[in-house]
C-alpha positions in Angstrom: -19.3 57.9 39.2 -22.5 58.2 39.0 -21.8 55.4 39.6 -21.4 54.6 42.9 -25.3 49.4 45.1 -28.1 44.4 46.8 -31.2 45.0 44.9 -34.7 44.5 46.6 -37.7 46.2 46.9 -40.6 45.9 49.0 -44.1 45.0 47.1 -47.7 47.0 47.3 -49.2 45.8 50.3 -52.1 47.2 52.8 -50.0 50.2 53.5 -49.6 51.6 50.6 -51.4 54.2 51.0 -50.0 55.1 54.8 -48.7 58.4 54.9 -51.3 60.1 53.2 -51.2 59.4 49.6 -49.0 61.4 47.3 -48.9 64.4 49.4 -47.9 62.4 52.3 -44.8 60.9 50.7 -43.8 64.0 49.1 -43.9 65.5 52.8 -41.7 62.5 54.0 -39.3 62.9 51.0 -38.8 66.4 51.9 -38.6 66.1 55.5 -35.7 63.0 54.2 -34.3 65.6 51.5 -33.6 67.8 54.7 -32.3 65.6 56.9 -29.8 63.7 54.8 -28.5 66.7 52.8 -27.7 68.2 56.4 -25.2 64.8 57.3 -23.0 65.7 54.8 -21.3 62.3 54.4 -21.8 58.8 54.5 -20.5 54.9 54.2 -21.5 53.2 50.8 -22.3 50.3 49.4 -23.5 50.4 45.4 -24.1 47.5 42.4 -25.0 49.0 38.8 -25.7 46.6 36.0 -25.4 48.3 33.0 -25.7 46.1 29.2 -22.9 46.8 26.7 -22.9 45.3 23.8 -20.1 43.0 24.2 -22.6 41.8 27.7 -23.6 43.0 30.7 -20.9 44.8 33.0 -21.4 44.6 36.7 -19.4 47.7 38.8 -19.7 47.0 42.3 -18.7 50.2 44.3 -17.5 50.7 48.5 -16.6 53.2 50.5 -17.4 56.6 51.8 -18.4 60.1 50.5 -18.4 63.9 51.5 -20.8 66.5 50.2 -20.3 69.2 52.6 -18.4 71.5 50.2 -21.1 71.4 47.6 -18.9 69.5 45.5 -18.6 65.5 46.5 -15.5 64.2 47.6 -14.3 60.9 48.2 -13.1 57.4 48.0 -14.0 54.2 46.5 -13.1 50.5 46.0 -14.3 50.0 42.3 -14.3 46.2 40.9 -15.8 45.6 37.4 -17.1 42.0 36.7 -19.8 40.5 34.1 -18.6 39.5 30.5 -18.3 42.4 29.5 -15.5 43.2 31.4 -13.3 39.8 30.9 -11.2 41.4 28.4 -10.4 44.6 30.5 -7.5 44.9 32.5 -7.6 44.1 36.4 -11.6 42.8 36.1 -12.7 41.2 38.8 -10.3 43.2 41.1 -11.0 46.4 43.4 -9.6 49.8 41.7 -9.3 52.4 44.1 -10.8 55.6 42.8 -10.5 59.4 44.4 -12.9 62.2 43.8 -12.1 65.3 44.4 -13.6 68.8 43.9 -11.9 68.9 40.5 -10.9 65.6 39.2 -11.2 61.9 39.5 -8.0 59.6 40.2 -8.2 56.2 39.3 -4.8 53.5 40.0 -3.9 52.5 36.8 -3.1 48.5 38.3 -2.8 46.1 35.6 -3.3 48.4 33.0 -0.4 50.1 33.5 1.1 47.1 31.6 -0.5 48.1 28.1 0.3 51.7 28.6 4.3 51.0 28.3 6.9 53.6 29.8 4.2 56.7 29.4 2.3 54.4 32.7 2.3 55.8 35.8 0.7 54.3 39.3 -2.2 57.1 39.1 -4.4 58.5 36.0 -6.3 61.7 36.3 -9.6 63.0 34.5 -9.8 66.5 35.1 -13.4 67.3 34.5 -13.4 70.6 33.2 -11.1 69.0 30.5 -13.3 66.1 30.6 -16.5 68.5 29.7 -14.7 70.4 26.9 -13.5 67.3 24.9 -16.6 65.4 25.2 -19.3 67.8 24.7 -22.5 67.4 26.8 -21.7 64.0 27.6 -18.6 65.0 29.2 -20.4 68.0 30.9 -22.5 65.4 32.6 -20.2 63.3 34.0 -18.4 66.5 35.7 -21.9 67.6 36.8 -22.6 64.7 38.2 -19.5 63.7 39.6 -19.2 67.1 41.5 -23.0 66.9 43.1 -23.2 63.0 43.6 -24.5 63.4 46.9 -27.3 61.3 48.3 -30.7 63.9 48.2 -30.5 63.9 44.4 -32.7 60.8 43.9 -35.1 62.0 46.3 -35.0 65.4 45.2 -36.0 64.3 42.0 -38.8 62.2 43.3 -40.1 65.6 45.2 -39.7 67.6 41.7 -41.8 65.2 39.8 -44.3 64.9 42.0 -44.7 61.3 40.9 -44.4 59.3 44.1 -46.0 57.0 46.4 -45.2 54.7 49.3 -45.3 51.6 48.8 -44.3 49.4 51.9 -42.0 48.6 54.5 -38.5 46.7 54.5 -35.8 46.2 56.3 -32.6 47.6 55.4 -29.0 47.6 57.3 -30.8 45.6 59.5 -33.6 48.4 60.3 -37.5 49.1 59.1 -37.2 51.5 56.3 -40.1 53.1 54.5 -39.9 52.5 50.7 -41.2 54.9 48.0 -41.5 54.8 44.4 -41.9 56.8 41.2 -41.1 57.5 37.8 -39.5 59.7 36.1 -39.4 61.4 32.3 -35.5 60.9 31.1 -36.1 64.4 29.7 -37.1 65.2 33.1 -34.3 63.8 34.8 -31.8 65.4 32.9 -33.0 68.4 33.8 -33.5 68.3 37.6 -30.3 66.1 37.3 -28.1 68.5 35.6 -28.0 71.5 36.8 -25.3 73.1 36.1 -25.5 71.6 32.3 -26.8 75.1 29.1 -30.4 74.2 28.0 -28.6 72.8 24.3 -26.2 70.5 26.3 -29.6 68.9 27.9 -31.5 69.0 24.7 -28.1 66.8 23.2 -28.1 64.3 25.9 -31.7 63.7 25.8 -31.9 63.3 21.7 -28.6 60.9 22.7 -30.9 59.0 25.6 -34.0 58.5 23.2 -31.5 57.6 20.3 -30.9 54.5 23.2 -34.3 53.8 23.6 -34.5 56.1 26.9 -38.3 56.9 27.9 -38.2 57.2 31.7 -36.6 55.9 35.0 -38.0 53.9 38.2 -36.8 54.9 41.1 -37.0 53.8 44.4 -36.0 55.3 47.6 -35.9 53.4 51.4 -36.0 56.2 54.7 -35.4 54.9 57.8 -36.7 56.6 60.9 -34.3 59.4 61.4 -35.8 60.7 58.1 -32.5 59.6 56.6 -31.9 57.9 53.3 -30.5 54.4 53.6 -31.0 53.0 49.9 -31.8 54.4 46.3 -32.4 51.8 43.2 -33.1 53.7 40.1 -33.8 51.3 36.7 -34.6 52.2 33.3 -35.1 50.3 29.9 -32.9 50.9 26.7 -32.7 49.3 23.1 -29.5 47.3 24.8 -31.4 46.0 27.9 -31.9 47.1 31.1 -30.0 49.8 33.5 -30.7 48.4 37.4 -28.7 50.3 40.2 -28.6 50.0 44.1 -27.3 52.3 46.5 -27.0 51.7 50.3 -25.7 54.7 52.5 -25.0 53.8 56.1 -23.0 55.9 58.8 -23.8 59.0 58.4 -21.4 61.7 59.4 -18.2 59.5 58.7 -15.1 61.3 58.3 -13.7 61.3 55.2 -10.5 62.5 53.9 -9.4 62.5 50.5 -5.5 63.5 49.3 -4.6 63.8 45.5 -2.2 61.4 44.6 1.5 63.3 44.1 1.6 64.9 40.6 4.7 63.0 39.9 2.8 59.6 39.7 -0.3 60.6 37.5 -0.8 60.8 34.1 -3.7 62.6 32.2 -6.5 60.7 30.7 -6.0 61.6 27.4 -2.5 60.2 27.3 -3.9 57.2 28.8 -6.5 56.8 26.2 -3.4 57.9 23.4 -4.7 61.6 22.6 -8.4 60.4 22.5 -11.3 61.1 24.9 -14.7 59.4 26.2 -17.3 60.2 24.2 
């Protein structure tokens, strides 16, 4: 989910400093934070890279999302590619994914073939299931999947304090101001989660360092409505490099979102043959 991105990225220039320094951006990511938070949904666009160690697996993510509930909502065209994802079922074609309030519901497609009679057209991951058979892990991914709106990357740039402006670029075809920071992973996963018990953030951040997980660029573009158009956030591991780009265009798209008939899903854990992510 979290999931849910082309890369670019403007380069220090003679205005790098325009806007006031550090307390200037801060002011624009707030006034952005606002502004965008108050749309309530939007059209997007996403890429995330993301090593494995069988390769590199490349999700490329469209369509549109609602946070006006609190929770997100929505729909999304998933296709997985790279070389890590040859072997997988249906790679290289678009899965269409639902989120809603609860639970994720992801078509089954050609994998549906390996699952036998127990297949069905739909599989759902409910995520309070989800967080109590994967531990803090799984507590994350319902956490983030329920607030995956777009002000959380710049709310985190505010809460750091660690920003500054670093140029101008165009993006969906219109001048964007682009700002930059870093982040502590420790950090992160504590503005990032929320909702998680100060142990579960203390296991996913021994888990993160176990990887090789110091800290995170990222990089935000605001156009001139003081909305947020694009998000890239990168960070280094011992397995390579995590590089994902967001574009959010539209904002204040309608978007509907209907569970799939109960009939025609199947839990994940019969999908996965009594096991769980972990």
């Amino acid at each position: 989910m979290a999931g849910l991105t082309a890369c670019g990225g403007g380069s220090k220039g003679d205005d790098a400093n325009a806007g006031g320094g550090a307390d200037g951006a801060l002011a624009a990511l707030k006034k952005a934070s606002e502004s965008t938070g108050k749309e309530q949904s939007a059209k997007v666009r996403g890429t995330q890279k993301q090593p494995m160690p069988q390769g590199e697996i490349v999700t490329e993510t469209e369509g549109a999302i609602d946070w006006s509930s609190g929770s997100t909502t929505g729909e999304m065209q998933i296709t997985a590619k790279g070389s890590s994802a040859k072997a997988q079922p249906g790679a290289g074609k678009p899965t269409t994914v639902r989120y809603t309030e609860d639970a994720m519901y992801s078509e089954t497609g050609d994998a549906a073939k390996a699952m036998g009679a127990k297949a069905k057209p739909w599989m759902k991951i409910d995520y309070d299931k989800l967080a109590e058979k994967s531990g803090a892990q799984g507590a994350l991914v319902k956490d983030q999947a329920q607030n995956n709106n777009p002000t959380r990357s710049v709310d985190m740039l505010i809460a750091s304090g660690q920003v500054e402006k670093v140029g101008t670029d165009t993006v969906n075809g219109e001048q964007a101001d682009h700002y930059s920071g870093t982040v502590k992973i420790s950090d992160m996963t504590r503005m990032q989660s929320k909702n998680l018990s100060k142990k579960e953030q203390e296991e996913l951040v021994a888990t993160m360092e176990k990887q090789g997980l110091k800290t995170q660029t990222v990089d935000v573009w605001i156009n001139g409505d003081d909305l947020l158009v694009k998000k890239r956030e990168k960070a280094k591991s011992k397995a390579g490099t995590m590089d994902s780009t967001v574009t959010y265009s539209d904002y204040g798209t309608k978007v509907t979102v209907e569970e799939p008939p109960a009939g025609d899903t199947m839990d994940f854990e019969d999908a996965l043959g009594g096991g769980v992510p972990q």
